[in-house]
C-alpha positions as CSV (number, residue, x, y, z in Angstrom):
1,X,-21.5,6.9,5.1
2,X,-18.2,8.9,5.1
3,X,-15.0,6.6,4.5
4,X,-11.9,6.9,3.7
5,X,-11.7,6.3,0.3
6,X,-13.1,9.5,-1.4
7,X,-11.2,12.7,-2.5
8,X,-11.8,15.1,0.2
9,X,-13.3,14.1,3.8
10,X,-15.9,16.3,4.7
11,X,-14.9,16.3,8.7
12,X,-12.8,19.1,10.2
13,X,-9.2,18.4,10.6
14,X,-7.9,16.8,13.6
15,X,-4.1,16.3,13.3
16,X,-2.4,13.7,16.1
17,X,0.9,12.5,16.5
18,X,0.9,8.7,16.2
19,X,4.4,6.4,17.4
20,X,4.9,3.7,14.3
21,X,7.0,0.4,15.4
22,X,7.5,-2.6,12.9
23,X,10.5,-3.9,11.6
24,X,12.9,-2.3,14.5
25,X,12.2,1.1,13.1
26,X,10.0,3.8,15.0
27,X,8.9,7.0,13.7
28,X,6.6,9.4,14.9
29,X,3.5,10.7,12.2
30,X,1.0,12.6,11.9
31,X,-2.6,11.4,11.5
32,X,-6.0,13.5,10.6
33,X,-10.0,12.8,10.8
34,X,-10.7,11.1,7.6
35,X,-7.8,9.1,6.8
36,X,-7.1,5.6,7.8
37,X,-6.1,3.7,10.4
38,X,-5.9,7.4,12.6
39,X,-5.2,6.5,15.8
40,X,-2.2,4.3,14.7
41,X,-1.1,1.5,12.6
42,X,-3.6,-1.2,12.1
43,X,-2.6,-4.9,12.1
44,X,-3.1,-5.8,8.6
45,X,-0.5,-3.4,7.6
46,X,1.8,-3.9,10.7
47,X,1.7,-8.0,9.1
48,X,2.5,-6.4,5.4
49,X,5.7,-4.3,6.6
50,X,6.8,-7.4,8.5
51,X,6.2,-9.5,5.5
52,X,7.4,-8.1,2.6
53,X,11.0,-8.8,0.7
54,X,12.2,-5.7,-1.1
55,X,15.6,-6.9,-1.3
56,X,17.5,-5.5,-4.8
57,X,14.9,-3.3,-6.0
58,X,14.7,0.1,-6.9
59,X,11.2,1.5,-7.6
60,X,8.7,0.7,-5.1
61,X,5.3,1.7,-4.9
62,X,2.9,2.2,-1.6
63,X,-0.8,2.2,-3.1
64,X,-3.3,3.3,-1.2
65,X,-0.9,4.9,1.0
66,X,-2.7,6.9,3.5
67,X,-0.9,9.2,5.9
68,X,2.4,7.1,4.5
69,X,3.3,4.5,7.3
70,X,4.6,1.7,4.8
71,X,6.9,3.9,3.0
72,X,8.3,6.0,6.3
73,X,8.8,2.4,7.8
74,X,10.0,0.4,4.9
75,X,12.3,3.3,3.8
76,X,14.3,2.7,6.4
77,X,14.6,-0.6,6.0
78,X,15.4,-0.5,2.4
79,X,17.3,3.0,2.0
80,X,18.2,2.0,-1.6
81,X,14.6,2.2,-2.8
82,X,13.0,4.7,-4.6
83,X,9.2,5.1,-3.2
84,X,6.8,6.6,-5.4
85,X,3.0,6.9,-2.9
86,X,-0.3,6.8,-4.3
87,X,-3.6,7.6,-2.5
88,X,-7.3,9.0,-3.5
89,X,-7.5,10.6,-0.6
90,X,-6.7,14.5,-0.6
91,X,-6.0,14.9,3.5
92,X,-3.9,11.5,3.5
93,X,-1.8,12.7,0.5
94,X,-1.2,15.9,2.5
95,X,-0.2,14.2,5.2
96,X,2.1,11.4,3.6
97,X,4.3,14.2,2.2
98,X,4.5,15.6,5.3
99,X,5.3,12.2,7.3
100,X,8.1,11.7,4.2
101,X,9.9,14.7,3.6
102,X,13.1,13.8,5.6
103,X,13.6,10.6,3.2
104,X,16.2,10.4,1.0
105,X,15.0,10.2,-1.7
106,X,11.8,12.0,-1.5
107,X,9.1,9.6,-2.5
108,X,6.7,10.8,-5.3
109,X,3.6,11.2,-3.9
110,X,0.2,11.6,-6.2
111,X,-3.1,12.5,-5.5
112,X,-5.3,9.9,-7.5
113,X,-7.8,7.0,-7.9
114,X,-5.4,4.2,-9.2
115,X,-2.4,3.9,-11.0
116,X,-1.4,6.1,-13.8
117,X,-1.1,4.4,-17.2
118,X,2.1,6.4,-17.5
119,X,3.3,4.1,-14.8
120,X,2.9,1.1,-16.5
121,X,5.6,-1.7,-16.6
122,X,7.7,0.8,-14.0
123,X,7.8,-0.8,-10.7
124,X,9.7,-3.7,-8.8
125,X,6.7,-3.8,-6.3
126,X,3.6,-2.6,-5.4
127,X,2.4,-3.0,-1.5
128,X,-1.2,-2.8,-0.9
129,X,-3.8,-2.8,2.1
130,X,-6.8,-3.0,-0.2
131,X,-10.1,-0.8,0.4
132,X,-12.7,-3.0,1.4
133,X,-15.3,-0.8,2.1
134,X,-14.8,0.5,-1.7
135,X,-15.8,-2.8,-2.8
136,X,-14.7,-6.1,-4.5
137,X,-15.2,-3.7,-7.7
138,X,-12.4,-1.2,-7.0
139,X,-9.8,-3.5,-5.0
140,X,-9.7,-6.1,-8.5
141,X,-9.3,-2.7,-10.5
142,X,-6.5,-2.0,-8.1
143,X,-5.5,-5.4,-8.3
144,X,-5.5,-4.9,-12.5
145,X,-3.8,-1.9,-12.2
146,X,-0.9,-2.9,-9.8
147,X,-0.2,-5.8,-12.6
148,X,0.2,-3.7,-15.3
149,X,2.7,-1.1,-13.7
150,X,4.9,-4.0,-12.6
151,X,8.2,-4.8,-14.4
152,X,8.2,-8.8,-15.6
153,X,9.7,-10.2,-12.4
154,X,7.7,-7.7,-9.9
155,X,5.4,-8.4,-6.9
156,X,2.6,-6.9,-5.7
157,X,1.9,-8.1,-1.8
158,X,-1.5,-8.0,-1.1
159,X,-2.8,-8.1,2.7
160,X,-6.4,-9.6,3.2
161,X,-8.2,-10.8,5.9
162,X,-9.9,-13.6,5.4
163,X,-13.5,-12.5,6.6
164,X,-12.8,-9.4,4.2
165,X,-12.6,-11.9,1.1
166,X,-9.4,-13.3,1.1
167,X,-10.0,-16.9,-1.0
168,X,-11.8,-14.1,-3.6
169,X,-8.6,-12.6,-3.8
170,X,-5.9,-15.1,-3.8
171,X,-8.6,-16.7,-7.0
172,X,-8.3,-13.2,-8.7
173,X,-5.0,-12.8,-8.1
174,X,-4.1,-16.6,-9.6
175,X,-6.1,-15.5,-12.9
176,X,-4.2,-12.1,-12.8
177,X,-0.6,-13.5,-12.3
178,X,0.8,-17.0,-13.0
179,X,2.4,-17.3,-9.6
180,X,1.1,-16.5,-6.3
181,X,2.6,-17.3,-3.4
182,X,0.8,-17.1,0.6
183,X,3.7,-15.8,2.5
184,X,1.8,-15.0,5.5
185,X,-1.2,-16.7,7.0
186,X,-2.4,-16.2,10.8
187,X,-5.3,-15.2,12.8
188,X,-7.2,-14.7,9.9
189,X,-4.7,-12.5,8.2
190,X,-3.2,-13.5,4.6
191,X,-0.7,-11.8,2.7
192,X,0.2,-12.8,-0.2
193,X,2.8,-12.5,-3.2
194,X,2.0,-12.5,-7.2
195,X,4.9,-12.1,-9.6
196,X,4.2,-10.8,-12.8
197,X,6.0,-13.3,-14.9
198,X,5.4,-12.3,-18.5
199,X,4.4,-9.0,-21.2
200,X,0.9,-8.1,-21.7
């Protein structure tokens, strides 16, 4: 079954305008076949945008970014932050540049199935929405991943329903990062906050 986290979706294209609102900021974006969360932005990452503390830092990065909602929101809220954007998905990248030109700066936006190693150690935060339907394989490699390209100090925020394995998560997180904090827990929803406290 076709999801959204392969390389190229094999539907037709189907561009929409979507209307984003979450922390007082609305912007309009566009939205394909194939990518997700299409027809708008879904509640686990409306809870993540509304969560998340990006106060003081400077490199940011959106994984698993899809058409870009997090950045084009969070952007606004943080106009001091440099956004770098990550997805797997060919259409979504496409369409996160699009959504993102008018910022200032212009995030970095790559095509690719992770995190670079030459990204390693280089980020204040990571925000994530993991992949479910990838499987618990992929999201802890993400999970890995997102560790290791955070500066000593950094966060990565994790949103996670509960039905979708969020006690696996917050246990794989705690063996990935010394301290993990829930800063978010309702209707099922968690999101939570790990700091990467030491070196490799």
């Amino acid at each position: 079954m076709e999801h959204y986290f392969q390389a190229n979706p094999s539907g037709p294209s189907e561009e929409r305008w979507v209307r984003i609102q979450a922390r007082g900021v609305t912007v309009e974006m566009l939205t394909d076949r194939g990518v997700f969360s299409k027809g708008g932005l879904d509640e686990g990452t409306r809870r993540l945008i509304e969560a998340v503390d990006l106060t003081g830092a400077v490199n940011a990065l959106d994984l698993g970014c899809g058409y870009g909602p997090v950045t084009a929101v969070l952007a606004r809220v943080y106009p001091g932050v440099r956004w770098w954007m990550i997805d797997v998905n060919h259409r979504a990248v496409e369409l996160a540049r699009r959504n993102t030109a008018d910022l200032v700066p212009t995030p970095v936006v790559l095509e690719c199935d992770g995190i670079p190693a030459e990204l390693d150690g280089h980020f204040d935060h990571v925000l994530l929405n993991p992949p479910i339907r990838a499987g618990k394989a992929v999201v802890f490699r993400l999970y890995e991943e997102a560790r290791r390209s955070l500066k000593v100090g950094g966060k990565l925020w994790v949103v996670i329903q509960k039905k979708h394995g969020a006690p696996s998560t917050e246990a794989r997180l705690r063996e990935l990062f010394a301290d993990v904090e829930v800063v978010h827990r309702k209707s099922g929803y968690f999101v939570l906050a790990a700091t990467r406290s030491e070196s490799p």
